[in-house]
N, C-alpha and C positions, 0 to 999 in steps of 0.2 A: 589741617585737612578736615574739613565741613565732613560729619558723619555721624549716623545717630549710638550711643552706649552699646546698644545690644549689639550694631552692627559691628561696630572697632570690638568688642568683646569677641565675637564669633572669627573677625577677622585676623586678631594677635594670637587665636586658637589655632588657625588654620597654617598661619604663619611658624609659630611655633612645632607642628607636625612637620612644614615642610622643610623646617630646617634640621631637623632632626634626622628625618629621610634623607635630605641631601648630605649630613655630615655623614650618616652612614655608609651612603655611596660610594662618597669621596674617599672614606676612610680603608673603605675595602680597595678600590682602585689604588688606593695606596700600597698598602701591604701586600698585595698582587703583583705589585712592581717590585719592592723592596724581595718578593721571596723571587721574582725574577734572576734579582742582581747579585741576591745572595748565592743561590745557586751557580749564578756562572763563575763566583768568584769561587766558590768549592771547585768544578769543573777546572779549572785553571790550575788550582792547587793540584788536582791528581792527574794533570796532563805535565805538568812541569817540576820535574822531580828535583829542586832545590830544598836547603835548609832553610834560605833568607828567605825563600817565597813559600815554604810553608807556616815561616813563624810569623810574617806578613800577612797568608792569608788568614790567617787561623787556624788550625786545625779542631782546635778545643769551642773556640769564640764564634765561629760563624755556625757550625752545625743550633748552636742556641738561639741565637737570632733567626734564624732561618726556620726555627720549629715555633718561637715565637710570634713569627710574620702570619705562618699559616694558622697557625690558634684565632689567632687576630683575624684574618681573613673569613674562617670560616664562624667565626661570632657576629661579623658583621655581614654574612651573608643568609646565616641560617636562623639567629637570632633575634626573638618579636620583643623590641622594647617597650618596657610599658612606665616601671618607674625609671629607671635610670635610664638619663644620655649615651646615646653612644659613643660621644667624647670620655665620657668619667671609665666606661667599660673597658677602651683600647688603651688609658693612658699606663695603666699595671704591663700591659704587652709592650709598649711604648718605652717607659721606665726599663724594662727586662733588657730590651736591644740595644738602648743609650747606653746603659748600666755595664752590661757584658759588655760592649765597645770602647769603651770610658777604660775599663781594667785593663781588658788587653793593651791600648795602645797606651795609654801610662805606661806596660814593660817594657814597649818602645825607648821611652825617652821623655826628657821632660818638658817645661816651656820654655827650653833653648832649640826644640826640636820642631817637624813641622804637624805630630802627628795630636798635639794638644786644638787645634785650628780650627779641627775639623768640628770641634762641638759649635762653633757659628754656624752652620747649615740648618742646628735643630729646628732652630725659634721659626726659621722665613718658612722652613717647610708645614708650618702650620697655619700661616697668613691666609690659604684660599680654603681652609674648614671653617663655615656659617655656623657659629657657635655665639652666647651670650660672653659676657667680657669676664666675668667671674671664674667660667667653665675655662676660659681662653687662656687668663694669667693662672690660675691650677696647673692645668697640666702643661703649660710651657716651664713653670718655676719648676715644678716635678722633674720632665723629662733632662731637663737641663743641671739639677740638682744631681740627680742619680748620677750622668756623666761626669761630672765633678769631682763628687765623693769615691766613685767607683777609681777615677783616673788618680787624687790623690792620697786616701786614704791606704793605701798598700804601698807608697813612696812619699811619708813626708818629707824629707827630704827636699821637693820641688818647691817648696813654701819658702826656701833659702833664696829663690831666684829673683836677682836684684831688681829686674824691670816686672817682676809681678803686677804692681799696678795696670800696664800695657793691656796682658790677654784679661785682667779683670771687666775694666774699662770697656773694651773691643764687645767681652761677654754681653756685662747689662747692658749696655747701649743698644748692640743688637736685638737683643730680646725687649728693652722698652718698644724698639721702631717696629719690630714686628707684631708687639701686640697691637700698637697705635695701627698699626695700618690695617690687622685684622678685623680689629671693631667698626673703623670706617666702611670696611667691605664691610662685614655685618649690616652697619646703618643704612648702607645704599640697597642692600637686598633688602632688606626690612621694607626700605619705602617705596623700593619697587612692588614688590610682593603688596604693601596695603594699597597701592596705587591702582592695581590688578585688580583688585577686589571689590574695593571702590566702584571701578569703572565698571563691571562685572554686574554689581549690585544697582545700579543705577540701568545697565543696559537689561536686566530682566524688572526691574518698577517700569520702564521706559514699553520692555515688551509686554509688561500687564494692562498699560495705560492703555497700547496700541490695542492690544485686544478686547480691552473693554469698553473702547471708542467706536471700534468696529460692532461690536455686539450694540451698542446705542444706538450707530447709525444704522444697523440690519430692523432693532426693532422698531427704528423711526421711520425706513422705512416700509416695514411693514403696518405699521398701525397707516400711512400714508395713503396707502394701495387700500387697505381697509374703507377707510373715510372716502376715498375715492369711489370706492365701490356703492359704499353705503349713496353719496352724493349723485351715482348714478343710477343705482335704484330708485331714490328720491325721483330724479327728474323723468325717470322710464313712467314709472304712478302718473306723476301730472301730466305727463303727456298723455298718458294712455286716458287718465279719466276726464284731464278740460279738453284736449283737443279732439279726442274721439267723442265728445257729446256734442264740441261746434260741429264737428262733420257728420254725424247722426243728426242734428236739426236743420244742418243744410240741405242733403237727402230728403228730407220731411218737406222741407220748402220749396222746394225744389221737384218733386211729387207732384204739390198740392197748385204750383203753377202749370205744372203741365195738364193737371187736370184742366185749370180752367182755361188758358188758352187752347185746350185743345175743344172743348165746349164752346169756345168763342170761333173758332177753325181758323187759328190765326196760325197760318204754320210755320212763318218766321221765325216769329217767338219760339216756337216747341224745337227749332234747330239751334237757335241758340240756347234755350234749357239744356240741349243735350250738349253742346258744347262744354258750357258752364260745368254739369254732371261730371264730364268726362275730367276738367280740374279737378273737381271735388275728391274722386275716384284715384286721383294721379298724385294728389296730397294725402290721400289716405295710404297709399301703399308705399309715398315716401315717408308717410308718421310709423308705419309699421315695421320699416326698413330702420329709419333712426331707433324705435325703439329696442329691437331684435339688438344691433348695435352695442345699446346701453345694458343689454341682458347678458350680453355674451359670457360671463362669467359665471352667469350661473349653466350654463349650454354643458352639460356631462356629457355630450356626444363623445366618442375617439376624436384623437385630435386630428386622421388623418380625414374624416368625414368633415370637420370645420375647417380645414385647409382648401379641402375640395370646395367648399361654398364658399371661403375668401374670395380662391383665387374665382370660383364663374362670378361672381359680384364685379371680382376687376374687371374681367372681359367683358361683361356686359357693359359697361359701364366706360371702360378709356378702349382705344383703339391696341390693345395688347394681347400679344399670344404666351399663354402662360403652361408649363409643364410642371407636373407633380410627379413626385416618384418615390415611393414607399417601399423601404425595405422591411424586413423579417425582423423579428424583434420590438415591432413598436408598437404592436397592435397595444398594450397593455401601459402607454402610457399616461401616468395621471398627477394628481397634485402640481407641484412649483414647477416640475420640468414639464409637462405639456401645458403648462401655461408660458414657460420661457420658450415653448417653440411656435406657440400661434402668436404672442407678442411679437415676437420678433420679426416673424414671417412678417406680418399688421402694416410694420412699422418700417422693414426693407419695402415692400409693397409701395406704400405712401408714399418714401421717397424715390422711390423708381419713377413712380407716376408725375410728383412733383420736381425734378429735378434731371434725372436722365434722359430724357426722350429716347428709352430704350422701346424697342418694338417686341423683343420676346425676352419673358424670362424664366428662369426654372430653378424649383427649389427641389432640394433634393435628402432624404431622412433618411439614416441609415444606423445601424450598429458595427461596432469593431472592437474587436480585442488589438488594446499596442502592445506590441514586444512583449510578444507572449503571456501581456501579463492578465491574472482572473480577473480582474476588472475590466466590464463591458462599459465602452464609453458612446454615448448617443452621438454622432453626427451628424450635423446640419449646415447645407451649402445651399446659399441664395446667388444668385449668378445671371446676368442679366448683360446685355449687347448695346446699353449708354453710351454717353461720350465719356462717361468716369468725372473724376474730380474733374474737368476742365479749369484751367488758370490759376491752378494751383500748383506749387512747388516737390512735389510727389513724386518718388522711386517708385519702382512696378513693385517692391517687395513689399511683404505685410507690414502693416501698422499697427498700431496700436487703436482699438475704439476709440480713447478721450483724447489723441490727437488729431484724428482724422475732421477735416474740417465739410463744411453742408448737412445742417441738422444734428448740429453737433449734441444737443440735447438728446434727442433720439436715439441716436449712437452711445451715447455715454449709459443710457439705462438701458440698452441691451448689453455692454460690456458689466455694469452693476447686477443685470441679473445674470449672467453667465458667473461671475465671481460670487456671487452668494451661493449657486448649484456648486463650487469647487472647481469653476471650468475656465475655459478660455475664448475668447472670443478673438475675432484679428479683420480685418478688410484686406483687400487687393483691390487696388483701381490703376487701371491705364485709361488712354485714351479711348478704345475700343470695348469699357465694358469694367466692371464692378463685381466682383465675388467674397460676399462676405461667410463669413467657415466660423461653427462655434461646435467644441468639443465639452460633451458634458459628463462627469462620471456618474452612473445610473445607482440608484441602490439599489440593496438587493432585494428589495420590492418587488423591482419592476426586471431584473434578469429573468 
């Protein structure tokens, strides 16, 4: 199992607690059972007033076991380990109950009888405590020792009994397979448990990659937008200083003929002067127009006053009827979210224009509290009366931005900058019309 020291170190730590915990568990569910069974067998004794069923249940023997069960119970339920296993602590309570079990049913009878038999139960009942193999063969050799010694030790005697070999044999055998089978379960929780952790320690390096990849691409693209900005600064400069000096010397030229064809009284000419003029004048308020454009970012207006000169720029501009509608709450928007709501607007805008042949559209800015919760989340619906996606394969229900397909570019850095605000962005398109919806949560800046 490919894994670095410190990690398989931290990991056989972790492991080792949980097996410790778990044997605890188990060990109390045990003896919570056991002081079940012992009590119903008392119960039983003083419901059934026999000689043979008192000296069968115990009288003497199970009140001990039964005090022992809950000693053990309440060790392993109230008890903080810190050196010792909770295997090594139960096996003394363990030993107590085999031991007092062991003696009694020895006065039973011996190994011609059936009550020697029953110490084959001890070993298997240890098979499903997660314990190391050392801790394992201890207290199984122990508990099964005490029943032994308890059972013959007061009746040697039984050591006469010809087929002795038989219950010895039946004994170790049992207790080898049940230790072997214990350690295997150990071995397979072992490598479940490192497999866990493993996987675990891999799925949070995987989640640190994931966030640190994300944070890469947030600052790449923000240095992006920056450079871009810078780039458009850059070109706003040159336009503003070469192209406004050609159209200031054209102006000058353009003067200095009408002067003289008007001294010549040519008045052709001075109608085409003013024609020409009238260019020059319709290039300068569309270099002023691109420039304004290229500034927009520095523009500190509200965003709901740059929304309002978006949208009359559209009107004027394509044959479209546009609605704005400004709720409460927004006047105070600034930085990344009112830039992610004039982008966007920009950029629904653009494709409305180039691809819908919608006639009206409306964008609509609002605040809301969801489900009750203190966080104020900005809302913003663009909604317009297109043909929608046309010839494309599209349910009327929301999408997703980076699948929806016509300017998929466009779409995908509204959905990029809706996820870097924490929000969400989605489309609707039918045939009769496109409504794109983006929920952003506001800081507390701007509540």
């Amino acid at each position: 199992m490919p894994q670095t020291k410190g990690g398989d170190v931290a990991a056989q730590s972790a492991f080792r607690q949980w097996s410790s915990d778990a044997t605890r568990k188990r060990i109390q569910a045990t003896s919570g059972l056991m002081v079940f069974v012992f009590s119903l067998a008392l119960a039983i004794e003083f419901v059934v007033d026999s000689e043979e069923v008192e000296r069968a249940a115990g009288t003497d023997w199970l009140p001990v076991q039964l005090l022992a069960c809950v000693v053990c119970w309440i060790c392993m339920r109230y008890m903080r380990f810190r050196q010792w296993h909770p295997a090594i602590v139960a096996t003394p309570f363990y030993s107590l109950v085999s031991g007092t079990g062991g003696y009694y049913l020895g006065s039973m009878g011996g190994f011609d009888g059936p009550f020697f038999y029953s110490s084959y139960m001890i070993a298997p009942l240890l098979v499903f405590l997660p314990f190391p193999i050392l801790i394992r063969v201890g207290m199984s050799v122990t508990i099964v020792c005490c029943f032994v010694a308890a059972y013959l030790i007061p009746h040697p005697e039984y050591l006469s009994y010809p087929l002795l070999h038989i219950p010895i044999t039946y004994l170790v055998t049992g207790n080898i397979v049940a230790i072997a089978l214990g350690h295997w379960g150990y071995k397979l929780a072992r490598e479940r448990f490192m497999l866990a952790e493993l996987l675990s320690q891999y799925n949070v390096r995987l989640n640190d990659e994931v966030e640190q990849k994300t944070d890469e691409v947030t600052t790449l693209l923000d240095r992006m937008e920056d450079i871009r900005d810078s780039e458009r600064a850059d070109l706003a400069r040159a336009l503003h200083d070469d192209l406004g000096q050609l159209i200031v010397g054209a102006r000058m030229e353009i003067t200095n003929l009408e002067r003289r064809f008007n001294a010549d009284n040519d008045r052709d000419s001075v109608q085409e002067l003013d024609f020409l003029a009238e260019i020059v004048e319709g290039l300068n308020c569309s270099s002023r127009t691109i420039i304004h454009g290229l500034r927009e970012r520095d523009d500190n207006r509200p965003v709901a006053n740059k929304l309002e000169s978006l949208m009359q720029s559209v009107e004027t501009r394509f044959p479209l009827t546009t609605t704005l509608t400004i709720g409460s709450g927004t006047d105070n928007l600034s930085g990344p979210v009112s830039e992610f709501v004039y982008r966007t607007c920009q950029e629904a805008l653009t494709n409305i224009v180039k691809h819908s042949g919608a006639s009206e559209v409306s964008i609509n800015l609002s605040t809301q509290t969801v489900h009750e919760s203190p966080v104020i989340t900005l809302s913003l619906q663009i909604k317009d009366n297109g043909r929608g996606f046309t010839g494309q394969d599209i349910a009327t229900h929301a999408i997703p931005a980076d699948e929806a397909p016509q300017g998929g570019l466009g779409l995908k850095g509204m959905r990029e900058r809706a996820f870097q605000l924490g929000g969400t962005l989605t489309i609707t398109s039918v045939n009769t019309g496109t409504k794109i919806t983006a929920h952003i949560p506001l800081p507390d800046k701007t509540q």
